[in-house]
C-alpha positions as CSV (number, residue, x, y, z in Angstrom):
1,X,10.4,11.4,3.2
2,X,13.7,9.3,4.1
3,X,13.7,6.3,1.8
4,X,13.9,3.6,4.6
5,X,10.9,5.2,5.8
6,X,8.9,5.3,2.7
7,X,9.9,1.5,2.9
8,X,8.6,1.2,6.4
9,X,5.1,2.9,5.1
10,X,4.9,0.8,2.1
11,X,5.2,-2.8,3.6
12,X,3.0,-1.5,6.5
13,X,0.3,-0.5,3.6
14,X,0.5,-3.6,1.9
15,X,0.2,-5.7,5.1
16,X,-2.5,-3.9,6.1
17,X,-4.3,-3.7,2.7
18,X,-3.6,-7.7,2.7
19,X,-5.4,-8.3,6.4
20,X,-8.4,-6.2,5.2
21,X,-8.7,-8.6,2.6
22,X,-8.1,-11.5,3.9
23,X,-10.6,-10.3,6.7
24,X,-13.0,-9.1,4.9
25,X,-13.1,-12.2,2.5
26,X,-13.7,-14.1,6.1
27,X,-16.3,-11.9,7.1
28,X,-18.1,-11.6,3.2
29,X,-17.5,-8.2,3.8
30,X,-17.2,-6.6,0.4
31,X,-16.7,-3.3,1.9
32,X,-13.5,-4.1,3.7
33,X,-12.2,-6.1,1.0
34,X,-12.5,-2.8,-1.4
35,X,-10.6,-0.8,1.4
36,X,-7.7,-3.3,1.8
37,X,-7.6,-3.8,-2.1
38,X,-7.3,0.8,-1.8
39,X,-5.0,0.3,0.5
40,X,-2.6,-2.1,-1.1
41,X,-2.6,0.1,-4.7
42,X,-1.5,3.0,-2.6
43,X,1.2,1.3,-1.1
44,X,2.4,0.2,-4.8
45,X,1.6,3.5,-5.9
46,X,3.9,5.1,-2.6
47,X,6.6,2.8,-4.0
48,X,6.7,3.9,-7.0
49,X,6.8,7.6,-6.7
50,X,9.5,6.5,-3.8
51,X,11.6,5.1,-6.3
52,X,11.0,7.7,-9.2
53,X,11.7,10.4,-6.7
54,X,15.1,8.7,-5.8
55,X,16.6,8.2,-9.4
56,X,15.2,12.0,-9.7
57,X,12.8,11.0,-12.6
58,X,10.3,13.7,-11.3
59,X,8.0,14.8,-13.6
């Protein structure tokens, strides 16, 4: 994956993640809160093995 796309997915993650919570905290809606919390640790995670990848720290 192209870095400035990895970028692109990781911001669009973490927005998303942050509308599901911010939604689901509205709403009471544990549920959706759990999934945008998912969603936001798997855009940090994305990140980070983005960045790792890059300085070729692959393990």
């Amino acid at each position: 994956m192209r870095p400035y796309l990895a970028a692109v997915a990781v911001v669009a993650l973490i927005v998303v993640g942050v509308l599901g919570m911010v939604a689901g905290e509205s709403d009471d809606s544990p549920g959706l809160q759990g999934i945008g919390g998912l969603l936001i640790v798997g855009g940090v995670v994305l990140a980070v093995r983005t960045v790792r990848r890059s300085r070729g720290d692959v393990r």
